[in-house]
C-alpha positions as CSV (number, residue, x, y, z in Angstrom):
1,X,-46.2,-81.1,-22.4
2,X,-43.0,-79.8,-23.1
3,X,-42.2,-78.1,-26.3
4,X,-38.8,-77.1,-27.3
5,X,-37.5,-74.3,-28.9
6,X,-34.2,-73.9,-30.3
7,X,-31.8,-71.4,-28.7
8,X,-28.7,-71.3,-31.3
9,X,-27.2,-69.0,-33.3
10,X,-26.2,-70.7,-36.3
11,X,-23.4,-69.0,-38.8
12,X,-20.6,-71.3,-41.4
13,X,-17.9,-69.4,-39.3
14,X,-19.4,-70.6,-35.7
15,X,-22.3,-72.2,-34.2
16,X,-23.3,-71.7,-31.0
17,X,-25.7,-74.9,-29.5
18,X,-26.6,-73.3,-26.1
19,X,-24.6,-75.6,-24.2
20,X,-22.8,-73.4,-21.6
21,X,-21.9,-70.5,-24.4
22,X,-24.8,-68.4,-24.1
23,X,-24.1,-64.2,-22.7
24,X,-25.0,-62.9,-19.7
25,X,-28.9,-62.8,-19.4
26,X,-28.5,-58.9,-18.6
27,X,-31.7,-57.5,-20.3
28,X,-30.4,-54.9,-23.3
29,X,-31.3,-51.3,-23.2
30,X,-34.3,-50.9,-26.2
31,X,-32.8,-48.7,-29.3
32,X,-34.2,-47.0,-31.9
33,X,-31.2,-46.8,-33.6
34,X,-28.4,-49.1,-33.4
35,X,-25.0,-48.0,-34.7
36,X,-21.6,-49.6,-35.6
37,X,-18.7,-47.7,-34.2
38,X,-15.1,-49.2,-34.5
39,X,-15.6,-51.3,-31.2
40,X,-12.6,-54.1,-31.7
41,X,-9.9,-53.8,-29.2
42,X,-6.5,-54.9,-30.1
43,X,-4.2,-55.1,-27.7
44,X,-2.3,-51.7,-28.9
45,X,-5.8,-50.3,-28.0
46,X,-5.9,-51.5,-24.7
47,X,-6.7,-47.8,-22.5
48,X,-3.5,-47.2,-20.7
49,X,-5.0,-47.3,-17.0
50,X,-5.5,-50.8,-17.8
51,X,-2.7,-51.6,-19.8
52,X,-0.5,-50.1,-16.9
53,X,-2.4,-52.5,-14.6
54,X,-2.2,-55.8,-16.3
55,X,0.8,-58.7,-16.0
56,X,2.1,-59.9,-19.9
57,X,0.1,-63.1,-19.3
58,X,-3.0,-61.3,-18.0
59,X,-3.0,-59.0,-21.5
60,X,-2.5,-62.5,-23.5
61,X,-5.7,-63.6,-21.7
62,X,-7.4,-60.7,-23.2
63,X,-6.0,-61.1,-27.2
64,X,-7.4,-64.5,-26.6
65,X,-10.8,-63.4,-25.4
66,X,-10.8,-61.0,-28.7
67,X,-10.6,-64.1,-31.0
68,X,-9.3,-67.8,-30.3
69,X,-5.9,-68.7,-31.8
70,X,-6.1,-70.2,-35.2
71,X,-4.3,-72.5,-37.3
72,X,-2.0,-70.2,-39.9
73,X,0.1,-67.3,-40.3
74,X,-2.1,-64.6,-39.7
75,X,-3.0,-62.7,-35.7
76,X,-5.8,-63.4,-34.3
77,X,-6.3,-58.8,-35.0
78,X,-5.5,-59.8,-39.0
79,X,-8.4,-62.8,-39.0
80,X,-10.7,-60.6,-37.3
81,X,-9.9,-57.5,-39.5
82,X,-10.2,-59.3,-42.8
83,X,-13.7,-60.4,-41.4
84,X,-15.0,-56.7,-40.6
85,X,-13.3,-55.7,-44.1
86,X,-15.5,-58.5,-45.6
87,X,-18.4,-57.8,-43.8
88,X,-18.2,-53.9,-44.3
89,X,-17.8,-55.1,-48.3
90,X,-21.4,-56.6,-47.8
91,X,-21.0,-60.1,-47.6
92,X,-23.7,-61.8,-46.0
93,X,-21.7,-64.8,-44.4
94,X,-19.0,-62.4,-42.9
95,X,-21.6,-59.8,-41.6
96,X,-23.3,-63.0,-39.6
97,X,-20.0,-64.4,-38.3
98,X,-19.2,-61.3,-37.0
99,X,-22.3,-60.7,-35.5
100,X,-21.7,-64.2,-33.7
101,X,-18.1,-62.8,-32.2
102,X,-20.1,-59.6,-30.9
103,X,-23.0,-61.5,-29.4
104,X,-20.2,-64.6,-27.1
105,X,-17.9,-61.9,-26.6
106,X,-15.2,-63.1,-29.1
107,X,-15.2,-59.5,-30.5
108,X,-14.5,-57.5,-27.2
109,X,-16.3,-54.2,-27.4
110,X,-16.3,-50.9,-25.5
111,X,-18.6,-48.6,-23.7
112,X,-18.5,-45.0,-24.5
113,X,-16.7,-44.4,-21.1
114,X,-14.1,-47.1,-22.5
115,X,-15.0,-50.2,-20.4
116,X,-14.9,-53.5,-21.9
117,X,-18.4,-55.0,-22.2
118,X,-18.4,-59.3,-21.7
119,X,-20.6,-59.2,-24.9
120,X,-22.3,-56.8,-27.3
121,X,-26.3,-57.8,-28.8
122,X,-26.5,-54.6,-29.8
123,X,-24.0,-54.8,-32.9
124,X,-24.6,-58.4,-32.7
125,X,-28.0,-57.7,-33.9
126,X,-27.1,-54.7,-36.1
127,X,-24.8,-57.0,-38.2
128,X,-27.7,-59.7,-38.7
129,X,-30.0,-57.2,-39.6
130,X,-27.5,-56.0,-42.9
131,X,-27.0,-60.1,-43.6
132,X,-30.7,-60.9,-43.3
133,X,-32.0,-57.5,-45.2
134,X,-29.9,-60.0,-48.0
135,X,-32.1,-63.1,-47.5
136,X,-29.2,-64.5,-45.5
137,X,-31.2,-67.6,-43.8
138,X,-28.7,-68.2,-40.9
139,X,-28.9,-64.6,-40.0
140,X,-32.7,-64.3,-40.6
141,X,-32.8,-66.8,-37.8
142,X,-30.4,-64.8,-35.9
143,X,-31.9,-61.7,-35.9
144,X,-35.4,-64.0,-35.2
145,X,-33.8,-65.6,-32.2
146,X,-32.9,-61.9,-30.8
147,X,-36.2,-60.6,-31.3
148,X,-37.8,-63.5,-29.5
149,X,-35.8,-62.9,-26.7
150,X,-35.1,-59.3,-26.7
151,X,-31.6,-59.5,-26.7
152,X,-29.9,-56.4,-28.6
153,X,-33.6,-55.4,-29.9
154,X,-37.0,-54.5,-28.2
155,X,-38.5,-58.1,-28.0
156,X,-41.3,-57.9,-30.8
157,X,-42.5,-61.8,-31.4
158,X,-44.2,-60.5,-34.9
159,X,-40.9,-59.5,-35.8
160,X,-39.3,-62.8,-34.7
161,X,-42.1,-65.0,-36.5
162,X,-41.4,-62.8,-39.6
163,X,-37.8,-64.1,-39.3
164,X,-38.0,-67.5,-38.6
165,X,-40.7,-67.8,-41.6
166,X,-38.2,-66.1,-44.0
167,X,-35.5,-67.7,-42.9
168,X,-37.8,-71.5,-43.0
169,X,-39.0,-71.0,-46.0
170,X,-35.4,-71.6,-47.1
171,X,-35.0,-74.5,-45.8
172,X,-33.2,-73.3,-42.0
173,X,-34.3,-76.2,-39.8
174,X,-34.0,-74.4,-36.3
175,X,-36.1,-71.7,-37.9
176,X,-38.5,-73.9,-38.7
177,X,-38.9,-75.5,-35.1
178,X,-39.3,-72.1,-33.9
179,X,-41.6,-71.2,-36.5
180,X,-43.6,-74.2,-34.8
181,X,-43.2,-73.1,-31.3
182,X,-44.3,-69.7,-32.5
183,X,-48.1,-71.3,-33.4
184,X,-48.0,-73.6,-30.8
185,X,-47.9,-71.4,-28.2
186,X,-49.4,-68.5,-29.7
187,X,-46.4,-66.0,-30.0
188,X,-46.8,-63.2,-33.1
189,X,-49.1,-65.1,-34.3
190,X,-52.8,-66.7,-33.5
191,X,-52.3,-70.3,-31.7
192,X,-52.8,-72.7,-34.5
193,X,-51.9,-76.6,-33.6
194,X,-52.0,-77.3,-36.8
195,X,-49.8,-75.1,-38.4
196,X,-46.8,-75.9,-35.2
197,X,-47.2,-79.6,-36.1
198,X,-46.9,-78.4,-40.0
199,X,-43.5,-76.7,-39.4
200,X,-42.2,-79.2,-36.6
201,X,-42.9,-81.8,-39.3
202,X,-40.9,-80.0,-42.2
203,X,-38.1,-79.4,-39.6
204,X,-38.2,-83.6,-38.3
205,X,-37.7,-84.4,-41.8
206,X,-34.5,-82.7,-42.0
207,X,-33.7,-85.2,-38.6
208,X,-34.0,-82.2,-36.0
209,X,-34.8,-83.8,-32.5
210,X,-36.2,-81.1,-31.2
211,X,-38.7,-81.0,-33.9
212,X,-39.7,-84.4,-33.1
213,X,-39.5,-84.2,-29.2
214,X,-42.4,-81.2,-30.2
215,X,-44.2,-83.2,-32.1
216,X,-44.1,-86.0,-29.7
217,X,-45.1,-84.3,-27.2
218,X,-48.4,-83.1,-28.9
219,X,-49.8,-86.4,-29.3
């Protein structure tokens, strides 16, 4: 019997599906604390060793991998700054889009020695936390998602079932398939069939396939 679990990070400014964007699977350092230090890197903040280093096209390469060109007049620095300003300002929708950019790698970030990490769970995480502490669904499955794994935060499945059922109860379809998985197999909570096939049910209804894979696969 296979049952599925969904493995997306879902945000209005970017959805991830799993397929072929997921990080490195480099387990993350457990934090009490996590912080948010000024970690975008523009290319005027590129350290000189490495600026010195790199070709014109090779630094290009680099503004791309801080965030993908976009239709308009702004830089790819000014979209991403107006974000963090809006995020900062407490909006829930910015705070989880730029928690999205932190966690592919979008938003390059920097080591305290200066190196350029691939990707960054740790703020990824910190920013869901401040959009799901404000009921924000897509980042309550987020920060859910993260927990499960242990990506950016200690893994704590009670913590991630928390999530997902916050973040179900509104209506999130991905939470609620996880929410399912969760009982099925017994994770943060006590194994209860009947409450997976409850929330894989809720979540077919809104025509997730997974969902209904799950529940397939339990008769």
């Amino acid at each position: 019997m296979n049952i599925l679990i969904a493995a997306l990070l879902s945000a209005s400014l970017l959805i991830l599906t799993g397929c072929g964007e997921k990080p490195p699977a480099s387990p993350p350092k457990p934090q009490t604390e996590t912080k948010l230090p000024d970690e975008f890197t523009s290319e005027k903040q590129i350290p000189s060793v490495l600026e010195e280093a790199l070709t014109p096209e090779e630094k290009s390469d680099i503004m791309k991998q801080i965030m993908p060109a976009q239709a308009g007049d702004s830089t790819p620095e000014e979209k991403f700054l107006q974000l963090r300003k809006d995020a900062e300002a407490g909006d829930p929708k910015a705070q989880t889009g730029l928690g999205v950019m932190y966690y592919t790698g979008e938003a390059i970030s920097k080591d305290a020695a200066g190196n350029i990490l691939s990707n960054d769970p740790a703020t990824a995480a910190a920013w869901f936390h401040r959009a799901a502490a404000q009921g924000y669904a897509p980042a309550q499955f987020n920060l859910g998602l993260m927990y499960a794994n242990g990506e950016g935060v200690p893994k704590d499945s009670a913590k991630a079932v928390e999530l997902f059922r916050k973040s179900a109860d509104q209506g999130n379809v991905d939470a609620q398939n996880n929410l399912g998985v969760m009982h099925y197999a017994g994770e943060g909570v006590p194994r209860d069939e009947a409450k997976a096939r409850e929330w894989f049910n809720k979540a077919a209804a809104q025509g997730n396939t997974d969902a209904q894979a799950n529940l397939d696969a339990m008769k």
